[in-house]
Every structure is written in structure tokens, then in C-alpha cells.
C-alpha positions as CSV (number, residue, x, y, z in Angstrom):
1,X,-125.9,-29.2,0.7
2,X,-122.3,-29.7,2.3
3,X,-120.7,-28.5,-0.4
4,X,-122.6,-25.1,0.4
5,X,-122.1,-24.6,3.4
6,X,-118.5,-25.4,3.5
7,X,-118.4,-22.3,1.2
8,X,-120.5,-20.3,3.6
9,X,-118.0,-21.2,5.9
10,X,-114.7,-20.2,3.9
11,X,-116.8,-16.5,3.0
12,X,-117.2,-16.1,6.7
13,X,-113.9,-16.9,7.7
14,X,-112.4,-14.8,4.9
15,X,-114.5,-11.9,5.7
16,X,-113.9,-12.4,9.8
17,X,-109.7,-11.8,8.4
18,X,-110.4,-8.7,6.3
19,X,-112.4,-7.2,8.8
20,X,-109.7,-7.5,11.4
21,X,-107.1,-6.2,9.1
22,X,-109.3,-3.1,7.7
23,X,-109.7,-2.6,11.4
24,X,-105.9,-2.9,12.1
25,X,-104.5,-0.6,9.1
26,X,-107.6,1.8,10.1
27,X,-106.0,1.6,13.6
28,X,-101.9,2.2,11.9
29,X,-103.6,4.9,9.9
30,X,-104.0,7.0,13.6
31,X,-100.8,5.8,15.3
32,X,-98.3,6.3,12.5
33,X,-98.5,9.8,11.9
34,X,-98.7,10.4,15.5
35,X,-95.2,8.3,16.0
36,X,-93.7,10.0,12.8
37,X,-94.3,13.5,14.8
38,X,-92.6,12.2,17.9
39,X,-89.7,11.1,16.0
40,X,-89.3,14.6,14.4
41,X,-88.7,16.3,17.7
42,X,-86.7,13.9,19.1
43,X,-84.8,14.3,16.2
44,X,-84.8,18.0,16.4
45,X,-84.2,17.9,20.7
46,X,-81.0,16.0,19.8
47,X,-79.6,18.2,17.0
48,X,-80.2,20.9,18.9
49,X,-78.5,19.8,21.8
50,X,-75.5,19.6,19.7
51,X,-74.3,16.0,21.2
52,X,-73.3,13.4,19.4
53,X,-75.3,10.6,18.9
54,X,-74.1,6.9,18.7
């Protein structure tokens, strides 16, 4: 009987991980598309400007 619930245990705690990190790629799903758009017009503000970057 301890044998099964120590495996009970180890499902639950490997489920409790994947959950968080479907959760968190679910969440990087949203923001990086968002953060690739802002870095395409910043990139376009500062060509345009015609100033060197360093």
C-alpha cells in the first residue's frame, strides 16, 4: 500500500509541473508575438530616423 501511494504521489507532482508549464508556454504563446511587433517598429522608428545606432 506505500508503494502505491508514493506513486500517486510522483503522478500528482508530475502533473502539478506540466500543468504549470502548459500554462506558462500557453501564456509565451500571447506575449511573444505581441513583443516581436514592438520590436518591428522600433526597429522601423530607428531606421527611419536615419541615426546611427550603437
Amino acid at each position: 500500500m506505500s508503494s502505491l501511494l508514493w506513486i500517486v504521489i510522483v503522478i500528482a507532482v508530475v502533473c502539478f509541473i506540466l500543468g504549470g508549464t502548459v500554462k506558462a508556454v500557453a501564456f509565451l504563446l500571447w506575449v511573444a508575438p505581441i513583443l516581436l511587433v514592438v520590436a518591428v517598429v522600433m526597429f522601423l522608428m530607428n531606421r527611419a530616423s536615419g541615426r546611427r545606432g550603437v
